[in-house]
VOFI-77605 format. One record per atom (N, C-alpha, C, O): x, y, z; residue in one letter. Coordinates in Angstrom, 2 decimals. Layout:
% VOFI-77605
       x       y       z koltor
       X       Y       Z      A
...
***
This chain:
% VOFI-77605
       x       y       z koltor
   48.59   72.71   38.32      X
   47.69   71.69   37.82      X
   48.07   71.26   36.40      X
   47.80   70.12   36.03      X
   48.70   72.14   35.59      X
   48.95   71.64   34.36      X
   49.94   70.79   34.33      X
   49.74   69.65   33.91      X
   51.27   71.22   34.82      X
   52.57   70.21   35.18      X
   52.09   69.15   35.21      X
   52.22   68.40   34.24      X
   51.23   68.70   36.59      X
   50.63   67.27   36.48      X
   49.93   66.59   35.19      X
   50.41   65.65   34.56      X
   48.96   67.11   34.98      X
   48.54   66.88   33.49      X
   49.55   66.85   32.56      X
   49.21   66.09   31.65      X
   50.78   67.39   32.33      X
   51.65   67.42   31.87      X
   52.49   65.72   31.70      X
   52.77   65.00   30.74      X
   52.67   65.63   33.35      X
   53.54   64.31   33.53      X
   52.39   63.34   33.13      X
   52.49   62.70   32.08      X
   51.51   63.23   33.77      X
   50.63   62.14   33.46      X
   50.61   61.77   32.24      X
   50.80   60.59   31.93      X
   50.33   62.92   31.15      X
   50.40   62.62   29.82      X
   51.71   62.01   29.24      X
   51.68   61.14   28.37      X
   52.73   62.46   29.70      X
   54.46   61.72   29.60      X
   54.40   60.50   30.16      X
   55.15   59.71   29.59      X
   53.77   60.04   31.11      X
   53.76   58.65   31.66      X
   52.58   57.97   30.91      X
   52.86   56.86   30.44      X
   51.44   58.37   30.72      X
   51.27   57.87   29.31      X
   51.40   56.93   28.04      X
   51.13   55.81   27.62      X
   52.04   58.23   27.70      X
   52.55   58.34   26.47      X
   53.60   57.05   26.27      X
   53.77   56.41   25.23      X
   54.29   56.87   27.66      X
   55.54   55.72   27.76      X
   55.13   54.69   27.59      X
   55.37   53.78   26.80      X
   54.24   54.90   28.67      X
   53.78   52.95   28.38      X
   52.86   52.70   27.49      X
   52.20   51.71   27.79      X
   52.46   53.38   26.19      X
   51.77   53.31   24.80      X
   52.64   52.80   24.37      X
   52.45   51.76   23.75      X
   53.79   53.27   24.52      X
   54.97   53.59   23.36      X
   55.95   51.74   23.94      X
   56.23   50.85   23.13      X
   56.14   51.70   24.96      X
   56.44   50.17   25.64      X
   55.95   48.98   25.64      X
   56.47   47.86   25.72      X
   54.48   49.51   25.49      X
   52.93   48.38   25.12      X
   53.63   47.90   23.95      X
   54.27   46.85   23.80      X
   53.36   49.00   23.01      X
   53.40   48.90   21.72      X
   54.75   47.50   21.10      X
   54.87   46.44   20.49      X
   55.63   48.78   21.97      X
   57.07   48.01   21.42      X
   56.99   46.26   21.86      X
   57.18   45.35   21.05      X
   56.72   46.09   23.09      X
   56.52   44.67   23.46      X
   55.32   43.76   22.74      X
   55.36   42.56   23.04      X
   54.24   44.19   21.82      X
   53.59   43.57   21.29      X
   54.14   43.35   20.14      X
   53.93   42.18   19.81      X
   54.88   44.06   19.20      X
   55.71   43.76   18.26      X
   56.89   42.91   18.40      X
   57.42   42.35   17.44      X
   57.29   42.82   19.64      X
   58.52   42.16   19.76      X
   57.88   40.51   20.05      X
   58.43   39.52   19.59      X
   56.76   40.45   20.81      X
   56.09   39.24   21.08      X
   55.28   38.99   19.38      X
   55.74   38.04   18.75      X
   54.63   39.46   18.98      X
   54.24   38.96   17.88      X
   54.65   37.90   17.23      X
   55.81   37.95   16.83      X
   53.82   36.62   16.94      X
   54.30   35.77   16.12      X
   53.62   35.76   14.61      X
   52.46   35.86   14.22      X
   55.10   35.57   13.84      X
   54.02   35.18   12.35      X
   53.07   34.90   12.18      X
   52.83   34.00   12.98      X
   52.06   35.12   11.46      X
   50.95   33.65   11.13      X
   51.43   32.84   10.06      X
   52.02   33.10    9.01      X
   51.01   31.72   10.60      X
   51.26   30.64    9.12      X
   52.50   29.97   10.05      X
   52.88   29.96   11.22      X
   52.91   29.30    8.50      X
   54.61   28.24    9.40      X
   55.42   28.89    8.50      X
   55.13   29.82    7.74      X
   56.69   28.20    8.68      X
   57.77   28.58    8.38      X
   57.76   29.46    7.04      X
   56.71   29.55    6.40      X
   58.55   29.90    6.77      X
   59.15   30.98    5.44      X
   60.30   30.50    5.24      X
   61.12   30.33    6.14      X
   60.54   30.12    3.62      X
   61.47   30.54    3.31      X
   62.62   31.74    3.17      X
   62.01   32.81    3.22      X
   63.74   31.92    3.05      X
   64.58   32.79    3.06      X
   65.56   32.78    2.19      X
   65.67   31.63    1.76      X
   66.52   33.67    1.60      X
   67.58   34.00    0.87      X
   68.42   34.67    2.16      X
   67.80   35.68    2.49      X
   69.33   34.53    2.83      X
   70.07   34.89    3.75      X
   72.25   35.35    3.37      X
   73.28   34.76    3.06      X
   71.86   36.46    3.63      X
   73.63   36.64    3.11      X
   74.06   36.89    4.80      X
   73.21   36.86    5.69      X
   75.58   37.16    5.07      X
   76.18   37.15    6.32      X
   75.93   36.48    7.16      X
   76.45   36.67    8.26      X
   74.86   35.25    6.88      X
   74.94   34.55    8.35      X
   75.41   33.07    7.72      X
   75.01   32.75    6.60      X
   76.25   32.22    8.49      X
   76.89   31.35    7.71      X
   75.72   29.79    7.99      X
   74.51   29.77    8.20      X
   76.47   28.94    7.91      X
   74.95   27.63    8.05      X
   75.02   27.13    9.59      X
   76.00   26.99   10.32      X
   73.86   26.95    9.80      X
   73.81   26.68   11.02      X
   72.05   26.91   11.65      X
   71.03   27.04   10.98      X
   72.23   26.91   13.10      X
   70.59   27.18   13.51      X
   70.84   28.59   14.27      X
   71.83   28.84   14.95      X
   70.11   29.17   14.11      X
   69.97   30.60   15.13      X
   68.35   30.60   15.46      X
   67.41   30.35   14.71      X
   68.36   31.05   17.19      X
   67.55   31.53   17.58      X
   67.15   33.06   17.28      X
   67.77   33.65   16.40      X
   66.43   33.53   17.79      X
   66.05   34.94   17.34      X
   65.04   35.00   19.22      X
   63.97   34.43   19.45      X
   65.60   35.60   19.92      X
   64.93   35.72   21.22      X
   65.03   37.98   21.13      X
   65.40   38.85   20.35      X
   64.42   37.87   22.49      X
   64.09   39.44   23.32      X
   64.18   39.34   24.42      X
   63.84   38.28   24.96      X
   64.63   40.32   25.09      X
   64.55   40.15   26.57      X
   63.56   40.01   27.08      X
   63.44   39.26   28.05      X
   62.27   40.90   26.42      X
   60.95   40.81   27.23      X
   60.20   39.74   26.61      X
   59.01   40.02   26.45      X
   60.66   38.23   26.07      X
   59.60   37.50   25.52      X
   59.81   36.26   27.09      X
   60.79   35.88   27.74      X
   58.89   36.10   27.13      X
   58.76   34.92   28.27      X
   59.10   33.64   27.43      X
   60.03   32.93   27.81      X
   58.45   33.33   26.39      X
   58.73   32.24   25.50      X
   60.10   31.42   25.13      X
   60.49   30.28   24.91      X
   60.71   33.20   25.25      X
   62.44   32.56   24.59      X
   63.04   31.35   25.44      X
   63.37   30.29   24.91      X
   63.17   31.64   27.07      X
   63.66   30.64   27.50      X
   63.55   29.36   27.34      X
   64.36   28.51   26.98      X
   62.05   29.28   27.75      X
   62.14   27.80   26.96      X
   62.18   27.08   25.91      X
   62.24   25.85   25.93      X
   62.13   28.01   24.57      X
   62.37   27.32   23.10      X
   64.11   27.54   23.40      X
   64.66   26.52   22.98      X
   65.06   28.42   23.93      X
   66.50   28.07   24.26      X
   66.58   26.79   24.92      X
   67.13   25.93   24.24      X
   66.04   26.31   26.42      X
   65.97   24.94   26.63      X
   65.47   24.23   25.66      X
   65.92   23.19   26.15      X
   65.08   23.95   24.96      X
   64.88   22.83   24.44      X
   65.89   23.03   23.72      X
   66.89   22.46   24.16      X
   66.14   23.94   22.27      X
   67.95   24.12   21.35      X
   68.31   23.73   22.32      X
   67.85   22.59   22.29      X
   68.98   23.85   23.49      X
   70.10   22.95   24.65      X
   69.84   22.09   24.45      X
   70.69   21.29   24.04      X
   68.85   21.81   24.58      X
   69.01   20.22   24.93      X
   69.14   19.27   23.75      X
   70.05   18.45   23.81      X
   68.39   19.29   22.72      X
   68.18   18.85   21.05      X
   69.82   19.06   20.63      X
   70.35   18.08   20.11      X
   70.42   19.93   20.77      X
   71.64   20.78   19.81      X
   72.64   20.92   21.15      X
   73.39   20.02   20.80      X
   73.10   21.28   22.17      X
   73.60   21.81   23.05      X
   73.71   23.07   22.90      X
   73.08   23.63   22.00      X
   74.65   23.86   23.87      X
   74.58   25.24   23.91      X
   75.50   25.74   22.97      X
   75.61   26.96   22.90      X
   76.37   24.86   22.03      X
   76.77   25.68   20.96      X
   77.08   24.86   19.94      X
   78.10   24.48   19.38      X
   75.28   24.59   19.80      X
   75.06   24.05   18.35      X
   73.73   25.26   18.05      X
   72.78   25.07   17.29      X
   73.85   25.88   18.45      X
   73.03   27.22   17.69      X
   73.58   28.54   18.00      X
   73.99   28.74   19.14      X
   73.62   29.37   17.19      X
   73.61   30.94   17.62      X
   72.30   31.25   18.01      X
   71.31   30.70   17.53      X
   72.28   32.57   19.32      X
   71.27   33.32   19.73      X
   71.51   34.92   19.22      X
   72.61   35.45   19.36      X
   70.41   35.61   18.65      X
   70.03   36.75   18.12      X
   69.13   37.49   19.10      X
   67.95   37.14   19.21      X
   69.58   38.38   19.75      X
   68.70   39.06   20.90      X
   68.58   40.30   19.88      X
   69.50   40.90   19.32      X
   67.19   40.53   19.79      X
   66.55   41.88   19.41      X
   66.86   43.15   19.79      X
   66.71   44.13   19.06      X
   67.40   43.16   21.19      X
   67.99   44.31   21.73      X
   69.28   44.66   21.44      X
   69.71   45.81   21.28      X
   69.84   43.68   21.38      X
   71.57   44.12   20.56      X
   71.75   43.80   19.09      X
   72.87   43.99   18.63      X
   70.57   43.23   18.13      X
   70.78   43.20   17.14      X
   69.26   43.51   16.52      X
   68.57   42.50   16.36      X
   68.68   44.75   16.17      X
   67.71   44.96   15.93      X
   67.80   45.03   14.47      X
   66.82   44.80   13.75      X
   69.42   45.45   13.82      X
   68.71   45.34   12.35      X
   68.79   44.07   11.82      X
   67.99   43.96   10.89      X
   69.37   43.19   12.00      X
   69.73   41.74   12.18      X
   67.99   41.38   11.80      X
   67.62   40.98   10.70      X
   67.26   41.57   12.76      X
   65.72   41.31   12.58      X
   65.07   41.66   11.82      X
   64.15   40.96   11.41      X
   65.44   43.48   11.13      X
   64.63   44.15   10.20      X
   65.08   43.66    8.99      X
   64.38   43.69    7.99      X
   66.31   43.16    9.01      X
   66.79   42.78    7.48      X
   66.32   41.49    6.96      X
   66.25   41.17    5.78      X
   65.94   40.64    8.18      X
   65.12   39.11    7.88      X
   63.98   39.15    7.58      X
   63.25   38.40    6.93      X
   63.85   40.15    8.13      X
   61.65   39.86    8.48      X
   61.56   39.48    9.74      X
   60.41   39.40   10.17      X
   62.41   39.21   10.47      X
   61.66   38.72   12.05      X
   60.76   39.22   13.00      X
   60.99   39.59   14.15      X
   59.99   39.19   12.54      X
   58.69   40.18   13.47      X
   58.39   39.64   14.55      X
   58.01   40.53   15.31      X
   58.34   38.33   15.20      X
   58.36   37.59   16.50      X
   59.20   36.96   16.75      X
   60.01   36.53   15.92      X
   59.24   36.67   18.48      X
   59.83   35.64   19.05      X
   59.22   35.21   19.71      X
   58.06   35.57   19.92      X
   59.95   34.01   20.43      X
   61.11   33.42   19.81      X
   60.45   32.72   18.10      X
   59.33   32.38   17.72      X
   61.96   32.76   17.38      X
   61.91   32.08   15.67      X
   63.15   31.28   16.06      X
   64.00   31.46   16.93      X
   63.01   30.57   15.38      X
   64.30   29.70   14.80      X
   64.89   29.85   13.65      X
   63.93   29.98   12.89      X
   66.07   29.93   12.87      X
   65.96   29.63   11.52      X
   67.34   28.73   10.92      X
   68.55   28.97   10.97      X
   66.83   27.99   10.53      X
   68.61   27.15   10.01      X
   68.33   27.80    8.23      X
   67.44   28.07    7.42      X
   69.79   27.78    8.42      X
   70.65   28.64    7.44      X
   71.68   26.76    6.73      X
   72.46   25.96    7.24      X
   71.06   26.90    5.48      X
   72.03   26.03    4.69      X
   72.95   26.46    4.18      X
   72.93   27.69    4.16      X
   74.21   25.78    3.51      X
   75.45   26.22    3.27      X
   75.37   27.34    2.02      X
   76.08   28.34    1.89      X
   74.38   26.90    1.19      X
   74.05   28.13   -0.23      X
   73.33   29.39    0.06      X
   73.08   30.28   -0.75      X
   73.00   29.35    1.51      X
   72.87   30.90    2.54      X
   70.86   30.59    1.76      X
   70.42   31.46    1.01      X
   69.96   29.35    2.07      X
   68.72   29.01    1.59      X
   68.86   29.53    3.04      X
   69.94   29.89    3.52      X
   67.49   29.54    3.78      X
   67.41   29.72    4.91      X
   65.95   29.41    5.01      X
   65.20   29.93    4.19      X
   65.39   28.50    6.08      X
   64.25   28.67    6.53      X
   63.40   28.89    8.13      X
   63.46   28.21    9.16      X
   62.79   29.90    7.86      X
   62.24   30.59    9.27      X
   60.83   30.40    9.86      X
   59.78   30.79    9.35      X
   60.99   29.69   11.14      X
   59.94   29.76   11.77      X
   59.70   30.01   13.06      X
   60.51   29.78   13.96      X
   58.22   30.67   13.25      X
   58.52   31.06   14.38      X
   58.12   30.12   15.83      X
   57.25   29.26   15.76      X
   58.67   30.33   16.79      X
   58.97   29.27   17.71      X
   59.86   28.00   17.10      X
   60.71   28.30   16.25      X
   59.76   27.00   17.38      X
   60.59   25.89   17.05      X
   60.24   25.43   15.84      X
   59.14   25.76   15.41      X
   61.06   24.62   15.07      X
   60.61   24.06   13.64      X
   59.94   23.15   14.51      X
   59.95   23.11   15.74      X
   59.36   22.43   13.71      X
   58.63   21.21   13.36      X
   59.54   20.16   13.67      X
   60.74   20.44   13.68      X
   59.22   19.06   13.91      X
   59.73   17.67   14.38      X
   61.24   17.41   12.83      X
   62.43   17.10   12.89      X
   60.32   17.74   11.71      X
   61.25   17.13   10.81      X
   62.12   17.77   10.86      X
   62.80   17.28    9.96      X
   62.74   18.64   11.30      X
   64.02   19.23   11.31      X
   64.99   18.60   11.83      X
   66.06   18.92   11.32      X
   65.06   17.81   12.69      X
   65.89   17.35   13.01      X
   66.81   16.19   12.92      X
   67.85   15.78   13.43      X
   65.63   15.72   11.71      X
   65.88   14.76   11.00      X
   66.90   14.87    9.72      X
   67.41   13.87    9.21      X
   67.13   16.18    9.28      X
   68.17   16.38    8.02      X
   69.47   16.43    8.60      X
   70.45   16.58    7.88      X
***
């Protein structure tokens, strides 16, 4: 009887620990965009997606379609987690274009209309 009590508590414990992780990974900022100071990433637009966000796909369709498929870099959380901790990226999907003096500004889901205008 304990074993069981045992596993149960391990199965648990997992999906606390999975909850958890997927509410942080879904989390979006509050507020709009942020500014940034950005070193190693050169100018350009990057997404910032997760495997488990439902959202990403379609803020990627639309970058396709606005930009094509390689007029932005994509940042997956799972293969680049410090990539995220070193920005601040606490949700996805973000966007962030990166100007040539490494200014950077981040928001989460898609910018705003005027972006696409610079």
């Amino acid at each position: 009887m304990d074993e069981i009590w045992g596993r149960l508590g391990l199965v648990v414990g997992a999906l606390m620990v999975a909850g958890t992780a997927t509410l942080v990974v879904r989390s979006r900022a509050k507020g709009g965009p942020r500014n940034l100071a950005v070193t190693g990433l050169s100018q350009g637009v990057y997404l910032f997606t997760s495997d488990a966000c439902p959202d990403c796909r379609h803020v990627k369709g639309m970058l396709d379609d606005a930009l094509g498929p390689d007029g932005y870099k994509e940042l997956n959380w799972e293969q680049e987690p410090a990539m995220f901790h070193e920005l601040g990226v606490d949700g996805v999907p973000a966007t962030m274009i990166v100007a040539v003096d490494g200014s950077a500004v981040l928001w989460p889901g898609l910018p705003d209309e005027t972006w696409t205008h610079h």
